[in-house]
PADRENKOL-27011 format. One record per residue (C-alpha): residue in one letter; x, y, z; residue number from 0. Coordinates in nm, 3 decimals. Example, Ala and Ser with C-alpha at 12.3 -4.5 7.8 and 13.67 -1.06 7.14 Angstrom:
<nuzas>
+----+---------+---------+---------+-----+
: aa :      px :      py :      pz :   i :
+----+---------+---------+---------+-----+
:  a :   1.230 :  -0.450 :   0.780 :   0 :
:  s :   1.367 :  -0.106 :   0.714 :   1 :
+----+---------+---------+---------+-----+
</nuzas>
This chain:
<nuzas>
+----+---------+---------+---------+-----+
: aa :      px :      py :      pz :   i :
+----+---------+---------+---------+-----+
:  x :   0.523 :   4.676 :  -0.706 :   0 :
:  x :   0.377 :   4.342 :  -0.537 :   1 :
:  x :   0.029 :   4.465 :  -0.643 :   2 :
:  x :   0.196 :   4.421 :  -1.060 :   3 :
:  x :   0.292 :   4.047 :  -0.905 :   4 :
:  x :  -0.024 :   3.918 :  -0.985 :   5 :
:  x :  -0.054 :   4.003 :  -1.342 :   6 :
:  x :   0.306 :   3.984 :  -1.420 :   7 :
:  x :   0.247 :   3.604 :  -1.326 :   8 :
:  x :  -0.061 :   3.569 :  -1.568 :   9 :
:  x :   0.136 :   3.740 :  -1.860 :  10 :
:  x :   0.440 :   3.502 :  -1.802 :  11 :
:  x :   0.267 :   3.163 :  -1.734 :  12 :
:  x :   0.089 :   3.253 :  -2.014 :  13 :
:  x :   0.352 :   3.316 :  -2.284 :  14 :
:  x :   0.509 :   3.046 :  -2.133 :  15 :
:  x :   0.242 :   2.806 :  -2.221 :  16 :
:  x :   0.151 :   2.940 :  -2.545 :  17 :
:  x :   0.561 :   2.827 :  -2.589 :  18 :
:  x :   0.478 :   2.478 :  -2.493 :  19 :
:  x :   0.143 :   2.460 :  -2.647 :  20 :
:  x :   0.255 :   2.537 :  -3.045 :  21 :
:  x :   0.564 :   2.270 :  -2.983 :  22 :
:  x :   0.279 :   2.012 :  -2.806 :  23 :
:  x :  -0.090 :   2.086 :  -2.867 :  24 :
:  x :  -0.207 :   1.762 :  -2.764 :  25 :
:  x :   0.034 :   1.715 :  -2.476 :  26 :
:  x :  -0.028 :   2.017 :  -2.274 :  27 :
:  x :  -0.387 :   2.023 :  -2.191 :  28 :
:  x :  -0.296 :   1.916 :  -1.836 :  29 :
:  x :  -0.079 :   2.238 :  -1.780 :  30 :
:  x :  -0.371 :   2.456 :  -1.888 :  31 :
:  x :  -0.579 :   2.292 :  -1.681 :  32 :
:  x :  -0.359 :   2.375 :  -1.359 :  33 :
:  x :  -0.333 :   2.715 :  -1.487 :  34 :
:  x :  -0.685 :   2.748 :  -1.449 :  35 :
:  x :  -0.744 :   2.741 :  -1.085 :  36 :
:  x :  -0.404 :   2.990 :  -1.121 :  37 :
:  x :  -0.610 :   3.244 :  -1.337 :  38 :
:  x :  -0.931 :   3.238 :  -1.118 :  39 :
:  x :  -0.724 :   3.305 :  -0.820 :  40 :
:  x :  -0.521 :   3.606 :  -0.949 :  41 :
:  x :  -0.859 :   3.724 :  -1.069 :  42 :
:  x :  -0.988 :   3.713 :  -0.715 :  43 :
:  x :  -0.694 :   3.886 :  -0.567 :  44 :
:  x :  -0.615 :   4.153 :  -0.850 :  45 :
:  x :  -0.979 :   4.287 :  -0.914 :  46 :
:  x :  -1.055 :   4.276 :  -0.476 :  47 :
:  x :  -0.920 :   4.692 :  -0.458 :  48 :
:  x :  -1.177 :   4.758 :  -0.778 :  49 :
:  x :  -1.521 :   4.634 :  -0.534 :  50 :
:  x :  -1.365 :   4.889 :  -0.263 :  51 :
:  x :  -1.296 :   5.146 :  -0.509 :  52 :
:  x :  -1.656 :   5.128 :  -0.670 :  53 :
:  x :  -1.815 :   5.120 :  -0.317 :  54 :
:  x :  -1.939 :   4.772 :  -0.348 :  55 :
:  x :  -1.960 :   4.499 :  -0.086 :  56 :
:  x :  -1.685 :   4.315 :  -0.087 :  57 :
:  x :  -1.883 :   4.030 :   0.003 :  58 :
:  x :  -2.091 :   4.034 :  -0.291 :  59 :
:  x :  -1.793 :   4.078 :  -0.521 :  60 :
:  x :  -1.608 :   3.730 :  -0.359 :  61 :
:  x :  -1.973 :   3.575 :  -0.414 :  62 :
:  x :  -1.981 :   3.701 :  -0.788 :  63 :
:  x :  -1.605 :   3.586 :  -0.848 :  64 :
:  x :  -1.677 :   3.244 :  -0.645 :  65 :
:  x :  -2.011 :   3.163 :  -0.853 :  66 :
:  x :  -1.806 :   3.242 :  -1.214 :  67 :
:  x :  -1.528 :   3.094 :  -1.167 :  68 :
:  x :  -1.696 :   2.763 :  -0.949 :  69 :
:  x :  -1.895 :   2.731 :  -1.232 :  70 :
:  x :  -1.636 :   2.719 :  -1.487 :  71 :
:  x :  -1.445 :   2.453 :  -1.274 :  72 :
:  x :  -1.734 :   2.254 :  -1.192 :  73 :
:  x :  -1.861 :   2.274 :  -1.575 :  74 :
:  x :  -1.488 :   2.104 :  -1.693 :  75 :
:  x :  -1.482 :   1.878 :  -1.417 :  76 :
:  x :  -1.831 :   1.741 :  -1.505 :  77 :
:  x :  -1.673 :   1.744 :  -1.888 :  78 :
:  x :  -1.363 :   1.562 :  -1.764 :  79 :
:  x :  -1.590 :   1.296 :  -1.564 :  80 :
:  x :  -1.791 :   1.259 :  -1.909 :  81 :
:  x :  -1.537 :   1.172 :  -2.096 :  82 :
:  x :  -1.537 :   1.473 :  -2.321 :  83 :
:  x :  -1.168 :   1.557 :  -2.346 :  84 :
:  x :  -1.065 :   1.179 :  -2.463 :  85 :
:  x :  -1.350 :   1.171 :  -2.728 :  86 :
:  x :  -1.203 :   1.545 :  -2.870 :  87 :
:  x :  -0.836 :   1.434 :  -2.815 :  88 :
:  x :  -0.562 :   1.622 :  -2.693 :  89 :
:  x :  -0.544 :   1.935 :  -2.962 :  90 :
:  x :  -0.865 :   1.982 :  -2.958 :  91 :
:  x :  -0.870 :   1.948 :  -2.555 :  92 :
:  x :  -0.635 :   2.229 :  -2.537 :  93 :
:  x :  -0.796 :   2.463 :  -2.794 :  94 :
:  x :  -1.110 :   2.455 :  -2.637 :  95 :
:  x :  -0.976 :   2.524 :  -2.298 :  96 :
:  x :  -0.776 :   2.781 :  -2.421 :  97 :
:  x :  -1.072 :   2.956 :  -2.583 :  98 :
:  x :  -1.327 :   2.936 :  -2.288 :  99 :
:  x :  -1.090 :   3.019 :  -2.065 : 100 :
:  x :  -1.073 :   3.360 :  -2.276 : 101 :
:  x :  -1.437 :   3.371 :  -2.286 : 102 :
:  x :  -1.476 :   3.277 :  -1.927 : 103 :
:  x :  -1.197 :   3.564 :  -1.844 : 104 :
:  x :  -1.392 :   3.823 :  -2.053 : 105 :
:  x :  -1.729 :   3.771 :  -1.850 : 106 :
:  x :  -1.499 :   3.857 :  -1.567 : 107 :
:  x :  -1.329 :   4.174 :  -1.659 : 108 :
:  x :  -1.683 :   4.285 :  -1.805 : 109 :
:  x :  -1.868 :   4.271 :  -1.478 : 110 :
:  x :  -1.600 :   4.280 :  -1.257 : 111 :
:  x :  -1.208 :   4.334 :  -1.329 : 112 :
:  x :  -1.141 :   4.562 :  -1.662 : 113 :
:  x :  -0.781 :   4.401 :  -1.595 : 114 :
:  x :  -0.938 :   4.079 :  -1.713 : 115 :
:  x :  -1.084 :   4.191 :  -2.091 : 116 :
:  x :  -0.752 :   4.267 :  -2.183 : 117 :
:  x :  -0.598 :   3.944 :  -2.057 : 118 :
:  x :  -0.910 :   3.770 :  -2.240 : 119 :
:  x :  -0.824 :   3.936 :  -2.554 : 120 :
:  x :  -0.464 :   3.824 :  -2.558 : 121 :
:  x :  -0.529 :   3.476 :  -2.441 : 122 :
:  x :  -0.812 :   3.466 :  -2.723 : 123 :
:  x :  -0.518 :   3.583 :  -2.963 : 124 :
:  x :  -0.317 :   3.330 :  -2.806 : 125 :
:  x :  -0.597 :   3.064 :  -2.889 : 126 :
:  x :  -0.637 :   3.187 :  -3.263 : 127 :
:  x :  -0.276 :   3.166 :  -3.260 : 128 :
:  x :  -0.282 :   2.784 :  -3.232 : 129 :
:  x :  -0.623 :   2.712 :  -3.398 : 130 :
:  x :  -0.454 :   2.843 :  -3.702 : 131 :
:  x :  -0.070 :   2.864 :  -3.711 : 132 :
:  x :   0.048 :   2.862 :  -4.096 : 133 :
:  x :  -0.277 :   3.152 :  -4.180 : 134 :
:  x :  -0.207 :   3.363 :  -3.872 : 135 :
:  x :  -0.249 :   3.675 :  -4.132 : 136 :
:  x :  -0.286 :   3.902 :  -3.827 : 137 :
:  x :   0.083 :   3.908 :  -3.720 : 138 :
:  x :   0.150 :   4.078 :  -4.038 : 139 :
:  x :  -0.078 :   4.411 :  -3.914 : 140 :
:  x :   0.057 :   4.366 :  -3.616 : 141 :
:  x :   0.450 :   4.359 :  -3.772 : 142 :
:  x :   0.317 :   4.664 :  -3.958 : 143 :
:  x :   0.253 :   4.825 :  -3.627 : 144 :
:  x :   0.533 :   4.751 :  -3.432 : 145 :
:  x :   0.737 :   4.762 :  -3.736 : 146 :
:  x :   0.907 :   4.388 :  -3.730 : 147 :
:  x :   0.972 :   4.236 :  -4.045 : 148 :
:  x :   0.810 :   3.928 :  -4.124 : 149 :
:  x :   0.612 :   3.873 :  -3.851 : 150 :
:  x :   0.408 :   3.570 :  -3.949 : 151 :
:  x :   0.747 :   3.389 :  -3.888 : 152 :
:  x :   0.780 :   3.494 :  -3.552 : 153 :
:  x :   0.440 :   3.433 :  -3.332 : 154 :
:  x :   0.603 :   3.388 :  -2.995 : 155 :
:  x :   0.753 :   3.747 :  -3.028 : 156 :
:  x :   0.463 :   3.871 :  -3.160 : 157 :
:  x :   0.242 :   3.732 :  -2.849 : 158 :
:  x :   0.503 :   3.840 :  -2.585 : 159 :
:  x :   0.462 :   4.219 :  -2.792 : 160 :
:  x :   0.101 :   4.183 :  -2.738 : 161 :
:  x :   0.169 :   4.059 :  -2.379 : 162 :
:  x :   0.333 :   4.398 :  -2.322 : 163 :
:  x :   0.043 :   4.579 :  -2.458 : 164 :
:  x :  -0.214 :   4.423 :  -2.244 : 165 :
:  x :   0.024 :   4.446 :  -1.964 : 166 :
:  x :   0.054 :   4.818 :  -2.002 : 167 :
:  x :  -0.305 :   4.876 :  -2.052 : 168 :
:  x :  -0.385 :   4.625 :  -1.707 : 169 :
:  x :  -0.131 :   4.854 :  -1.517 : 170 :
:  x :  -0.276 :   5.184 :  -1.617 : 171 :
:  x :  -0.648 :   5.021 :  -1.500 : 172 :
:  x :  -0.432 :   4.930 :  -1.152 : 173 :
:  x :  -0.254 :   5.316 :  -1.066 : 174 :
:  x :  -0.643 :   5.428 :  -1.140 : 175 :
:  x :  -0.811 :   5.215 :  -0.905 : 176 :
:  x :  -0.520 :   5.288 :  -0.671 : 177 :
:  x :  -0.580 :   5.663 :  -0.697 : 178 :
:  x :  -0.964 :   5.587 :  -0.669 : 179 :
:  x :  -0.925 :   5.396 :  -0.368 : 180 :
:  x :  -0.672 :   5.655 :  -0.257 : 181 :
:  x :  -0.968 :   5.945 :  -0.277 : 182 :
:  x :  -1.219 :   5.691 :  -0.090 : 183 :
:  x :  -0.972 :   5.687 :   0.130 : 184 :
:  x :  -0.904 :   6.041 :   0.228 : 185 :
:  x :  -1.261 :   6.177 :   0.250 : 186 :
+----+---------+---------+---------+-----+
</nuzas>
């Protein structure tokens, strides 16, 4: 159970901003930037059993995850110093942090954590969420499918539905590595 911590966290603070984000776009671009650092670190810690599993160095993967995510942080602090976030104001601020983080978070679970492309793919629903609130024509196949009525009135319960999804999905990806690294183990 403490190994689901981890990702329970990302899938709460998550929801939880998305919450705070469609009452305040402009006004919470400082919480997603302290969830950030948050994201890179559960990254690190949830995707360290899938290096042993594979039979990679564990030192290369901590070099791989330190290089990605540095860069990312170093790339919006050199934004941040440039002025870049007060020229785009604060919805656009959040938007676009919202939407790299998703595309940052995809490069991870691609070469590193399969956790992370699902977690990319909901925050990147999250972001479309918010880009485009009153044409958010998705919910409606996704009402369809998990057969809620008017669903384009309701995003926050469709994102938490799609939180459960991707949360599902990330914990069958964690009992397989477990079992993988439980065969390493006992040869």
């Amino acid at each position: 159970m403490l190994a689901l911590l981890p990702i329970i966290i990302l899938y709460v603070c998550t929801i939880a901003l998305f919450a705070l984000t469609r009452e305040d776009l402009g006004g919470t671009s400082t919480y997603w930037q302290y969830f950030i650092p948050v994201v890179a670190a559960i990254s690190i810690i949830t995707a360290w059993g899938n290096a042993y599993a594979r039979g990679d160095s564990r030192l290369f993967y901590l070099i791989r995850q330190i290089i990605i995510w540095g860069a990312f942080l170093w790339m919006l602090m050199l934004l941040q110093k440039a002025g870049v976030d007060a020229s785009l104001g604060g919805q656009k601020t959040t938007i676009t942090l919202i939407m790299v983080l998703a595309l940052v978070a995809l490069l991870v679970g691609l070469y590193l954590d399969a956790k992370m492309v699902f977690y990319a793919v909901f925050l990147g629903f999250c972001g479309y969420l918010l880009i485009d609130p009153s044409n958010a024509a998705v919910l409606t196949k996704l009402g369809e499918t998990f057969k809620i009525a008017d669903a384009q009135s309701k995003p926050l319960t469709m994102v938490t539905l799609v939180a459960v999804a991707a949360f599902l999905v990330s914990i069958f990806l964690l009992l397989s590595t477990r079992g993988s690294i439980a065969a390493r183990r006992s040869r």
